[in-house]
C-alpha positions in Angstrom: 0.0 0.0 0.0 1.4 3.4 -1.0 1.5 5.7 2.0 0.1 9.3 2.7 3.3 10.7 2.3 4.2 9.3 -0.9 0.9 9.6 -2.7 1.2 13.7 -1.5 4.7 13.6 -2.9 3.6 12.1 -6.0 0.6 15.2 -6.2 3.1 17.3 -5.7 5.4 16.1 -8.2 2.0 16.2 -11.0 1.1 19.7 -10.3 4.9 20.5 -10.9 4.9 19.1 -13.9 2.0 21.0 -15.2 3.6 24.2 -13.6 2.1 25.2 -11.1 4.0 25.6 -7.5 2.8 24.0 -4.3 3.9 26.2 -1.2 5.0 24.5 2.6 2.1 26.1 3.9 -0.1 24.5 1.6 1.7 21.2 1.8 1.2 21.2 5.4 -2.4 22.1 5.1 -2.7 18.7 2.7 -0.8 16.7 5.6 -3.3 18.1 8.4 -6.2 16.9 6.1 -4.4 13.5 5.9 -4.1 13.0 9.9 -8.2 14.2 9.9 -7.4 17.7 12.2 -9.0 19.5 9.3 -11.7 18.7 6.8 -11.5 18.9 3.3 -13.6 22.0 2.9 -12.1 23.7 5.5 -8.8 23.7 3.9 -10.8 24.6 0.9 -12.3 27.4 2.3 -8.5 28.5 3.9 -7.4 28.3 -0.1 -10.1 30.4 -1.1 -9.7 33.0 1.3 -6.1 33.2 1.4 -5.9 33.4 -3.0 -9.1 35.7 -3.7 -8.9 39.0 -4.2 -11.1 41.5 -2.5 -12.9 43.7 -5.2 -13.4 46.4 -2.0 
């Protein structure tokens, strides 16, 4: 069976290939969803927030 670890590794490595950049922060946000101390769309939401920009 292919761990956490390496199947996050392996997205990681994808999303490089197609260019786009991964941060730590976001990395770590992936690894907390992994361990279940935050959902899915929670980390979702945290994304959202933190990459849209306020029209105000």
């Amino acid at each position: 069976m292919i761990s956490d670890e390496s199947k996050l590794s392996s997205a990681v490595a994808s999303l490089s290939m197609e260019g786009l950049t991964v941060t730590e922060e976001e990395i770590q946000l992936a690894k907390k969803c992994l361990r279940h101390e935050i959902t899915y769309d929670d980390a979702v939401k945290l994304l959202i927030a933190k990459y849209s920009v306020s029209s105000c």
